[in-house]
MDAnalysis code that builds the backbone (N, CA, C; Angstrom):
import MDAnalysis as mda
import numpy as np

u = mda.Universe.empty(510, n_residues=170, atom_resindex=np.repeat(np.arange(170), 3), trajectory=True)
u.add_TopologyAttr("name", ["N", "CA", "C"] * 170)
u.add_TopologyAttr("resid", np.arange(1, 171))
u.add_TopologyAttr("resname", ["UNK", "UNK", "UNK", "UNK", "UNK", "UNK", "UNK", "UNK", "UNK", "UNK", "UNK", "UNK", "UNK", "UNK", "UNK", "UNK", "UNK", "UNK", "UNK", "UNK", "UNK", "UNK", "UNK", "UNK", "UNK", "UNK", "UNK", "UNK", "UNK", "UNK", "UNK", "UNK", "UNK", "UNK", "UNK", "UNK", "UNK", "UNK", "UNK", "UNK", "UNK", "UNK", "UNK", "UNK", "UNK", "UNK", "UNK", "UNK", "UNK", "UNK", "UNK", "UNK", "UNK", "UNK", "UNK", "UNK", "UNK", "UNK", "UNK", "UNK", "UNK", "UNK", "UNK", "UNK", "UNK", "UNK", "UNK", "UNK", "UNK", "UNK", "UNK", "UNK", "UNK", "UNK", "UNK", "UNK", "UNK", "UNK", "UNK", "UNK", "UNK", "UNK", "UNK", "UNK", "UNK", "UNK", "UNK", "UNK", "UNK", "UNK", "UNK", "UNK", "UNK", "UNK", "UNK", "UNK", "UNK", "UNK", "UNK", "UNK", "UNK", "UNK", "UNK", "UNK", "UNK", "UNK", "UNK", "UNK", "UNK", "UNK", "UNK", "UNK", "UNK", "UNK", "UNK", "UNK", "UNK", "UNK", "UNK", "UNK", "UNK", "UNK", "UNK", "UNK", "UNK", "UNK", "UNK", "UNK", "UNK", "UNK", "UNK", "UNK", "UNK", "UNK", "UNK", "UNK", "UNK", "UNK", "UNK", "UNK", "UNK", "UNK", "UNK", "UNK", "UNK", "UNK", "UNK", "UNK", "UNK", "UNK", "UNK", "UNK", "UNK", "UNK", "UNK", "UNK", "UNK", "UNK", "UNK", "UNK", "UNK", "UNK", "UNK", "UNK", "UNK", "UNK", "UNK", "UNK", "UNK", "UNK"])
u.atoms.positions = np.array([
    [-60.579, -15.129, 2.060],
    [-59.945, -15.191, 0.756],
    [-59.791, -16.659, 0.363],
    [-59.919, -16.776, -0.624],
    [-60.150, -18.241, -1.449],
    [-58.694, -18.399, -1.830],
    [-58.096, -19.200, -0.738],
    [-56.652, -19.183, -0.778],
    [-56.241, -20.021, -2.482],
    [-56.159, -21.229, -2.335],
    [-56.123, -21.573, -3.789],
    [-56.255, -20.767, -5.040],
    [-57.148, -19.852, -5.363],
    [-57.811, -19.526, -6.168],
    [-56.445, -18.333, -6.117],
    [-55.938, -17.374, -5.310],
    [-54.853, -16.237, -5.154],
    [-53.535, -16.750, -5.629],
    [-53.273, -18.396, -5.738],
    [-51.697, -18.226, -6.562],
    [-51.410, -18.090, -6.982],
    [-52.363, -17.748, -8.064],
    [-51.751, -16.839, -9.881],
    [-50.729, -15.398, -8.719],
    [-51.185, -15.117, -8.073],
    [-50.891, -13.770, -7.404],
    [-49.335, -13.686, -6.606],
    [-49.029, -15.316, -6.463],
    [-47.841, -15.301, -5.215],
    [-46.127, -14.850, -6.498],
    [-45.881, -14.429, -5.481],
    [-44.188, -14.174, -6.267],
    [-43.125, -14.953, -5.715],
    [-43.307, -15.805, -6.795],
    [-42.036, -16.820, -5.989],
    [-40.718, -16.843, -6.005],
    [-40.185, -15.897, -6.508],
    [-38.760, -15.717, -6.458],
    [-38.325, -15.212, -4.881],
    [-39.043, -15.330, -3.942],
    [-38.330, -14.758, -2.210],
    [-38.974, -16.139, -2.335],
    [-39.634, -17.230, -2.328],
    [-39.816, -18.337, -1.914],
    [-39.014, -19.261, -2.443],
    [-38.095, -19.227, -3.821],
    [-37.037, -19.603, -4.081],
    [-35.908, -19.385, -3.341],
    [-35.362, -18.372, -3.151],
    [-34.579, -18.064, -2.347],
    [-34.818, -18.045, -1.313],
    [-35.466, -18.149, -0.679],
    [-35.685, -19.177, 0.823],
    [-34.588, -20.188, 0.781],
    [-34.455, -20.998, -0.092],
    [-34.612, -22.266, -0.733],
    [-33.266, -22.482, -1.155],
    [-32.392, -21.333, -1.373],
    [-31.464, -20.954, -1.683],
    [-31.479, -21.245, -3.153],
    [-32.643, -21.700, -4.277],
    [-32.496, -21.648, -5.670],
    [-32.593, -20.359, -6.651],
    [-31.113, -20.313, -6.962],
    [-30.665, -19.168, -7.689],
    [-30.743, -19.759, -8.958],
    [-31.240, -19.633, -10.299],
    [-30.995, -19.598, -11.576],
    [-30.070, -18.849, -11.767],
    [-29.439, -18.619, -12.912],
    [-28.229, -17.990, -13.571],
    [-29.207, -17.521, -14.959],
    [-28.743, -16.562, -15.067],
    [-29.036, -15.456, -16.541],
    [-28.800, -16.579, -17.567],
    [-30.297, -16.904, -18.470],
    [-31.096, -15.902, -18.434],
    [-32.025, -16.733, -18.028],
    [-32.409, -17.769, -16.872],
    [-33.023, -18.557, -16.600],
    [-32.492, -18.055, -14.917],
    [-33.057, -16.844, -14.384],
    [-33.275, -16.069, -13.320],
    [-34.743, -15.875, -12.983],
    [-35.363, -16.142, -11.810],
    [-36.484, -15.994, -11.372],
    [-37.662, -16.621, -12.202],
    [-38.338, -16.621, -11.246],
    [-39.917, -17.434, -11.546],
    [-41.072, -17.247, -12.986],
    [-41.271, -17.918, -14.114],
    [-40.950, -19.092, -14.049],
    [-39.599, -19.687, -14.982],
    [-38.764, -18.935, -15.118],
    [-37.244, -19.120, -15.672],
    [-36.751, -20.347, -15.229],
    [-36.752, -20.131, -14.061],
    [-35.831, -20.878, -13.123],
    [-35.843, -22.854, -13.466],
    [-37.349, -23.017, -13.321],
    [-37.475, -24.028, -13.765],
    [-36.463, -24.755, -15.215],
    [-36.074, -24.068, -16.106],
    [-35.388, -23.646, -17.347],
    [-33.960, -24.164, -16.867],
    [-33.399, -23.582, -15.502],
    [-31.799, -23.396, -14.859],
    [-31.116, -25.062, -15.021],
    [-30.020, -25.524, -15.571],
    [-29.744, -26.751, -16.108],
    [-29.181, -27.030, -14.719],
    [-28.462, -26.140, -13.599],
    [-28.328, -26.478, -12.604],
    [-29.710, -26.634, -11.577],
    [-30.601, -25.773, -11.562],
    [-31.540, -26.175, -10.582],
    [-32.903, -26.237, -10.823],
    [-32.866, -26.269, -12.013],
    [-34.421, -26.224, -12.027],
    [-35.201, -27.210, -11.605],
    [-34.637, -28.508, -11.927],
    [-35.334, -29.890, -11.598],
    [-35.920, -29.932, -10.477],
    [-34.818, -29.185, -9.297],
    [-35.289, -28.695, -7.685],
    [-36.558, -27.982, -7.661],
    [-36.267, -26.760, -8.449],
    [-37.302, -25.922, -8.141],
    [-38.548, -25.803, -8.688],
    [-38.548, -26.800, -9.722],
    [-39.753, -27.647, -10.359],
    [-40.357, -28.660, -9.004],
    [-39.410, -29.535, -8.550],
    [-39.900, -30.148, -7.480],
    [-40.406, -29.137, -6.180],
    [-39.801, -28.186, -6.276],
    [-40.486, -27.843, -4.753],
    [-41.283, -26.644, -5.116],
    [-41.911, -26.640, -6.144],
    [-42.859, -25.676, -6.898],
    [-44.117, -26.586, -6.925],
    [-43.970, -27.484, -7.283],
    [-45.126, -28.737, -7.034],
    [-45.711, -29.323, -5.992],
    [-44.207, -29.071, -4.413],
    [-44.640, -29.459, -3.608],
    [-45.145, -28.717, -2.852],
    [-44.937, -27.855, -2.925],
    [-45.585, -26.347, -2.407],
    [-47.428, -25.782, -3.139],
    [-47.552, -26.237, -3.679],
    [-48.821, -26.474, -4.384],
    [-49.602, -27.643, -3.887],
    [-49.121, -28.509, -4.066],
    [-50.226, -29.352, -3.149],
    [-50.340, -29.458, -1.498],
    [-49.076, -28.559, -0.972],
    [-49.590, -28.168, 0.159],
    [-50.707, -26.756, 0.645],
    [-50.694, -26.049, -0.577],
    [-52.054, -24.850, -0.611],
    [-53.207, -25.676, -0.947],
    [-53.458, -26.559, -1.278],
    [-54.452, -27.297, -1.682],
    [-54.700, -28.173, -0.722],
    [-53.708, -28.995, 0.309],
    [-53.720, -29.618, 1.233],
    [-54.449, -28.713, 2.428],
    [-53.695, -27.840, 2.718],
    [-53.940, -27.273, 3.918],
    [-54.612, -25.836, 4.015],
    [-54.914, -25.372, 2.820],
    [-55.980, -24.364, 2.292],
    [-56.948, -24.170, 3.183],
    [-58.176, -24.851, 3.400],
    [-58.867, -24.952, 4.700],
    [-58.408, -24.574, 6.058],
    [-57.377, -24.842, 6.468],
    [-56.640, -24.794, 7.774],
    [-56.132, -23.045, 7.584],
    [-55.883, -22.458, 6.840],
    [-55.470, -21.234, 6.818],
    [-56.503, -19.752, 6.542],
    [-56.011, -19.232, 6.993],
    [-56.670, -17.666, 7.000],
    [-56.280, -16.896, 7.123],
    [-56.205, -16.031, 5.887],
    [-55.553, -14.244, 5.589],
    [-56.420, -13.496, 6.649],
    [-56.023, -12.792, 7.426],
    [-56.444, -11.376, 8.023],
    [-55.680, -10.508, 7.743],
    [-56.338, -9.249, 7.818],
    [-55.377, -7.645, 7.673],
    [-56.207, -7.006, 8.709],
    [-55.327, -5.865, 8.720],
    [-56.179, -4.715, 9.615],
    [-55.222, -3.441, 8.943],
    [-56.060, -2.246, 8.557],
    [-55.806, -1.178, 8.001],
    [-56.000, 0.154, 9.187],
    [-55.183, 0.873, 9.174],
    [-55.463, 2.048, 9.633],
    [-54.974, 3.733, 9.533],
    [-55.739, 4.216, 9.842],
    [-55.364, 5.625, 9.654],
    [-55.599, 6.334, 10.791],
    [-54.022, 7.981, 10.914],
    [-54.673, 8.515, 12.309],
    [-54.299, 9.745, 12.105],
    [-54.588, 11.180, 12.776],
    [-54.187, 12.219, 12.530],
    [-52.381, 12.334, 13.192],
    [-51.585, 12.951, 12.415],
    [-50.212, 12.757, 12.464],
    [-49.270, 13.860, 12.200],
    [-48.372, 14.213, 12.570],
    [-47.872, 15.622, 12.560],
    [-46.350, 14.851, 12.703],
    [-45.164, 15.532, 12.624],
    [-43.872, 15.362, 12.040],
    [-42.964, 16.886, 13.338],
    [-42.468, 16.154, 14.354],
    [-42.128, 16.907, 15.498],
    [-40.624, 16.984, 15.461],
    [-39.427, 17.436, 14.521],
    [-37.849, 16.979, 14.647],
    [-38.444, 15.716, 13.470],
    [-36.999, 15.038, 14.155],
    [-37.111, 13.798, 13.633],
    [-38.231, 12.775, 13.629],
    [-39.562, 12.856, 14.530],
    [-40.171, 12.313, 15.080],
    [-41.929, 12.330, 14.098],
    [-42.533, 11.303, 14.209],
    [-43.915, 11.463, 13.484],
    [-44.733, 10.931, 15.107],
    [-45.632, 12.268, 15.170],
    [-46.442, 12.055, 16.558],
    [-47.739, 11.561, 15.507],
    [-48.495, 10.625, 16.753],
    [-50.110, 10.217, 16.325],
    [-50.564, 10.621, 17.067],
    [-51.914, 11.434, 16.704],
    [-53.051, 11.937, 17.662],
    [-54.327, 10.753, 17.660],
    [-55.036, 11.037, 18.877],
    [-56.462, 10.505, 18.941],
    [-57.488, 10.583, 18.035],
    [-57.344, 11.866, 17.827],
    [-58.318, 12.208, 17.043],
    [-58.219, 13.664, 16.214],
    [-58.785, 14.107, 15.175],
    [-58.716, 15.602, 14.423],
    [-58.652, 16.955, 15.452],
    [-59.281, 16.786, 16.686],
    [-58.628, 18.057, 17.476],
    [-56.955, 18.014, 17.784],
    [-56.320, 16.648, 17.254],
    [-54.932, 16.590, 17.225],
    [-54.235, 17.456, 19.202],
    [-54.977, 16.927, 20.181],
    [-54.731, 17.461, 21.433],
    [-54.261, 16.278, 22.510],
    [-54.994, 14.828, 21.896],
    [-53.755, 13.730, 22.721],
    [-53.046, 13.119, 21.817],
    [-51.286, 13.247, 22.533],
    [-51.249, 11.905, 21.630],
    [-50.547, 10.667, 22.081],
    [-51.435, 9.779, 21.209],
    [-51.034, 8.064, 21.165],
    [-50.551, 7.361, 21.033],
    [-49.327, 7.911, 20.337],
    [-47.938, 7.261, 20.144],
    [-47.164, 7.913, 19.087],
    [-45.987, 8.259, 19.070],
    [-44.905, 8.218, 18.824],
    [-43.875, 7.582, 17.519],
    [-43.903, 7.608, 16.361],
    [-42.733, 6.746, 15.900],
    [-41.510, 7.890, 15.312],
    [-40.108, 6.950, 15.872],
    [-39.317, 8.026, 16.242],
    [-38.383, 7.442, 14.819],
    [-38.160, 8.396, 14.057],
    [-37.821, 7.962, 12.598],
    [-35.892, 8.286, 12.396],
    [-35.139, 7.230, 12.102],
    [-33.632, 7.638, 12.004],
    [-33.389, 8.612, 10.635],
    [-32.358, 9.360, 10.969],
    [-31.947, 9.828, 10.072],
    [-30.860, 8.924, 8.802],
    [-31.060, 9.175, 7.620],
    [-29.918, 8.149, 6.856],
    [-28.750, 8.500, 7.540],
    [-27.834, 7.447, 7.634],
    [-26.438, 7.525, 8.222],
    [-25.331, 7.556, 7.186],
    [-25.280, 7.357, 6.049],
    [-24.704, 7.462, 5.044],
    [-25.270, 8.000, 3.571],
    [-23.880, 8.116, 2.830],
    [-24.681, 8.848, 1.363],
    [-24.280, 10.079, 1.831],
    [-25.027, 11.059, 0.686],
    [-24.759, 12.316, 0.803],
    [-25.781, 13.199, 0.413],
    [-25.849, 14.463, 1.402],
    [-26.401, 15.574, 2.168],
    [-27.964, 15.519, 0.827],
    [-28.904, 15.643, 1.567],
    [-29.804, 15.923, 2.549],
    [-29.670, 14.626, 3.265],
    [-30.044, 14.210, 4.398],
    [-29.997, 12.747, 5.307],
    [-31.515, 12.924, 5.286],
    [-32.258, 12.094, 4.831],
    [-33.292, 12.051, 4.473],
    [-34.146, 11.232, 6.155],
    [-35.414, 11.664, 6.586],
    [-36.007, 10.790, 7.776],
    [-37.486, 10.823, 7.456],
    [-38.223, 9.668, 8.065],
    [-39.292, 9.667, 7.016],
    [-40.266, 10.788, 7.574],
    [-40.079, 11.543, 9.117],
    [-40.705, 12.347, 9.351],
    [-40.681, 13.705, 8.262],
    [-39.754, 13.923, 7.410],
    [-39.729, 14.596, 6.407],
    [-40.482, 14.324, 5.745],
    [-41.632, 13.843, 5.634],
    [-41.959, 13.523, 4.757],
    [-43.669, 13.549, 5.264],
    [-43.877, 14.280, 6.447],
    [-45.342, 14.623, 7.417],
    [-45.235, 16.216, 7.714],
    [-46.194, 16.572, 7.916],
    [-46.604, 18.004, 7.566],
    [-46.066, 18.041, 9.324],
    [-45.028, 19.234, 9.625],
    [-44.990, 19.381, 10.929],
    [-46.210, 19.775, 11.981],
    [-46.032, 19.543, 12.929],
    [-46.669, 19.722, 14.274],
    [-47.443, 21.608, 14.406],
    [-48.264, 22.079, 13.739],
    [-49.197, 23.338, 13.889],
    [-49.092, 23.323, 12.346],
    [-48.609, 22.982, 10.837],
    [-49.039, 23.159, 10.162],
    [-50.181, 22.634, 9.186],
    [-49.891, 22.119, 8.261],
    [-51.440, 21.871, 7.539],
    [-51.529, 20.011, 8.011],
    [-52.879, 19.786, 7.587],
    [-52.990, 18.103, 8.587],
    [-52.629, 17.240, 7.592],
    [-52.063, 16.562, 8.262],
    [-51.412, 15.299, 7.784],
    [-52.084, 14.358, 8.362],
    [-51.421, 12.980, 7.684],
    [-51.876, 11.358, 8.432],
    [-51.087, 10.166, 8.387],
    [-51.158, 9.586, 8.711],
    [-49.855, 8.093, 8.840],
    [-50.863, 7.136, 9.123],
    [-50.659, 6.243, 7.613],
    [-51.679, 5.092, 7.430],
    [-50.204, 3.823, 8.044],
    [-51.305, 2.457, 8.377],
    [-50.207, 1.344, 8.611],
    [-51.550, 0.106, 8.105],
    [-50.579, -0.773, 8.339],
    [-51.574, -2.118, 8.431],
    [-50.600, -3.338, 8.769],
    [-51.398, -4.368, 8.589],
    [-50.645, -5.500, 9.701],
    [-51.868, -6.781, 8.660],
    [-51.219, -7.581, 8.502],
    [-51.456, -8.757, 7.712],
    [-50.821, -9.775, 8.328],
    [-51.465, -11.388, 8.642],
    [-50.833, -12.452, 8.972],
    [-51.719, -13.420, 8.521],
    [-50.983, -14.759, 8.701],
    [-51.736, -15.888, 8.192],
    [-52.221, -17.123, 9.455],
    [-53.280, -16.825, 9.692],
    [-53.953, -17.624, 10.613],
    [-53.664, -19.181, 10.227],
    [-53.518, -19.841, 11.251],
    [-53.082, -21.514, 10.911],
    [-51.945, -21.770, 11.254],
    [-50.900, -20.674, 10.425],
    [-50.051, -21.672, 9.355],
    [-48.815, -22.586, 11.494],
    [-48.983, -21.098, 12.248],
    [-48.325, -21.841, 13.268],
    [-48.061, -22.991, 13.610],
    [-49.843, -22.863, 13.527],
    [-50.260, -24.356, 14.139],
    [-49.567, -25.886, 13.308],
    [-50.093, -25.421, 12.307],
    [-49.472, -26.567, 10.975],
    [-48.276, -26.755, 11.369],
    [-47.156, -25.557, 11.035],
    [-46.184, -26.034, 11.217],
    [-45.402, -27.094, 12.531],
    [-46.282, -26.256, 13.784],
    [-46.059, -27.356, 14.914],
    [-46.571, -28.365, 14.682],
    [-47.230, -28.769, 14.129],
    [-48.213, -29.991, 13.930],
    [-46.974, -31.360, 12.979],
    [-46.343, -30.161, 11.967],
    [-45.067, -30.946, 11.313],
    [-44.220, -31.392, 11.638],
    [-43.652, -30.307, 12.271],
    [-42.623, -30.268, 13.863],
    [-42.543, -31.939, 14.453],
    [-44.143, -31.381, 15.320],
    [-44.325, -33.016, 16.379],
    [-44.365, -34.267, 15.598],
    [-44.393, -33.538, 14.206],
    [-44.836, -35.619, 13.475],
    [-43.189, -35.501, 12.572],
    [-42.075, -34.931, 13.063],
    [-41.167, -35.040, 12.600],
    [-40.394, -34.585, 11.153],
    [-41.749, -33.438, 10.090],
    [-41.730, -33.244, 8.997],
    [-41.046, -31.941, 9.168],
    [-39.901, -31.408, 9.208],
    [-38.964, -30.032, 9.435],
    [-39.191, -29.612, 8.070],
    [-39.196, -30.705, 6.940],
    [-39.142, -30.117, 5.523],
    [-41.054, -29.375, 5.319],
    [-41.863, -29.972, 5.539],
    [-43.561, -29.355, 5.812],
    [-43.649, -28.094, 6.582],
    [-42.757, -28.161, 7.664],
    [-42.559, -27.219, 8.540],
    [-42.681, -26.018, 7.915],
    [-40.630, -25.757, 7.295],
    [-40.393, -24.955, 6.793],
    [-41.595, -24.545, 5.407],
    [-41.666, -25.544, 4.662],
    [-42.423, -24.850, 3.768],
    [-43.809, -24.092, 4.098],
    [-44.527, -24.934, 4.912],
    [-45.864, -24.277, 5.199],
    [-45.620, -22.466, 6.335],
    [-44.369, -22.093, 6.273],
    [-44.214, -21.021, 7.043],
    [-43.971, -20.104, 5.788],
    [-43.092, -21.023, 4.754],
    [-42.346, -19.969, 3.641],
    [-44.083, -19.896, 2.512],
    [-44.691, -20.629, 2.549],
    [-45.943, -20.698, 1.970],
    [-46.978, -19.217, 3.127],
    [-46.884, -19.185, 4.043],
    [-47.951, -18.346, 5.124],
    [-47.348, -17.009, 4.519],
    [-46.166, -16.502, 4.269],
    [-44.983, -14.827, 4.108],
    [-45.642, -14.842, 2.720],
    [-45.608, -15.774, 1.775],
    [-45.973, -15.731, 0.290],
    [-47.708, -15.113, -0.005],
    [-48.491, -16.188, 0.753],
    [-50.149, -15.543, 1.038],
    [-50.095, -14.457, 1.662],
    [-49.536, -13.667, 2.895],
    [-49.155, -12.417, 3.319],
    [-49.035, -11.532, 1.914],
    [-48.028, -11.503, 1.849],
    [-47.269, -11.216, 0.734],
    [-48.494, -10.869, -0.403],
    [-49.148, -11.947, -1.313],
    [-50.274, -11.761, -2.303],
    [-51.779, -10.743, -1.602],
    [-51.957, -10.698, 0.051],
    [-53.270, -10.282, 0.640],
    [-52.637, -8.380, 0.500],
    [-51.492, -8.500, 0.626],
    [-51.143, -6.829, 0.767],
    [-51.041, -6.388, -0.476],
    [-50.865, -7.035, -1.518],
    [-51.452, -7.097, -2.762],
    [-52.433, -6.200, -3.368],
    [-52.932, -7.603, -2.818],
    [-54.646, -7.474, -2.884],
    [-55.521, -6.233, -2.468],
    [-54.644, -6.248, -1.282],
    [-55.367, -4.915, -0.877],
    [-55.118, -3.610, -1.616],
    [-54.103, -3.473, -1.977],
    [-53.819, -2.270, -2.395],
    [-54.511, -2.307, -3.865],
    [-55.079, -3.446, -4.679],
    [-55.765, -3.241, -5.630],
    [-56.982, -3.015, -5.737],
    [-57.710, -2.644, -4.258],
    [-58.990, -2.199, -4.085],
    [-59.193, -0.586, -4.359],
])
């Protein structure tokens, strides 16, 4: 992914608040904020500086995902994964809580999978990270930059963040 080219895509209001920059109504969230007579000047500055570090260190980084799907059945509270469509081993387990508060039905997400002998179900997942950004940040770390640090980590959750996106607009 042509990292640069995806920041029209990033949502920076969780990268503000990282940051702890809150705008006040009606100069709330991105690009408002900039607007905020208390903080925008900040978040103008670290909107800029955060940009020329995707451009800096763009090269050094890399989106991966991994997608998957498996045959899945809903046991109690529980969502079992099978091997495969004869649904006869299975591979794991996720054991789902019931809501603990609120009121009646207590909702669990195995409610929400076709039980164990009836019609087939499935339980998709995926897993997205940003190759690099570790490294970078140790790299900031050892040369004493805590402020590069932090950002190039709160910059790696943001590209995460735009690739799961992405994906789902395929």
């Amino acid at each position: 992914m042509d990292i640069p080219r995806v920041r029209k895509y990033i949502d920076w209001n969780p990268f503000f608040a990282l940051w702890q920059l809150h705008g006040k109504y009606p100069n709330r969230g991105y690009p408002k904020i900039f607007n905020d007579e208390r903080v925008g000047g900040e978040a103008k500055k670290l909107f800029e500086d955060a940009n020329k570090l995707i451009d800096t260190c763009a090269a050094e980084l890399c989106i991966k995902a991994a997608v998957a799907f498996y045959p899945a059945a809903s046991r109690g509270d529980d969502i079992v994964m099978f091997k495969d469509e004869s649904r006869l081993e299975e591979i794991g387990i996720f054991h789902a809580m019931r809501q603990q508060t609120g009121e009646a039905p207590y909702m669990a997400l195995s409610d929400f999978v076709a039980p164990v002998g009836g019609p087939n179900d499935y339980i998709g997942m995926f897993a997205v990270t940003c190759l690099g950004a570790d490294a970078l940040a140790a790299k900031y770390v050892a040369d004493h930059d805590d402020y590069n640090s932090i950002m190039i980590k709160a910059l790696a959750d943001r590209l995460v963040h735009i690739h799961y996106r992405y994906l789902l607009s395929y």
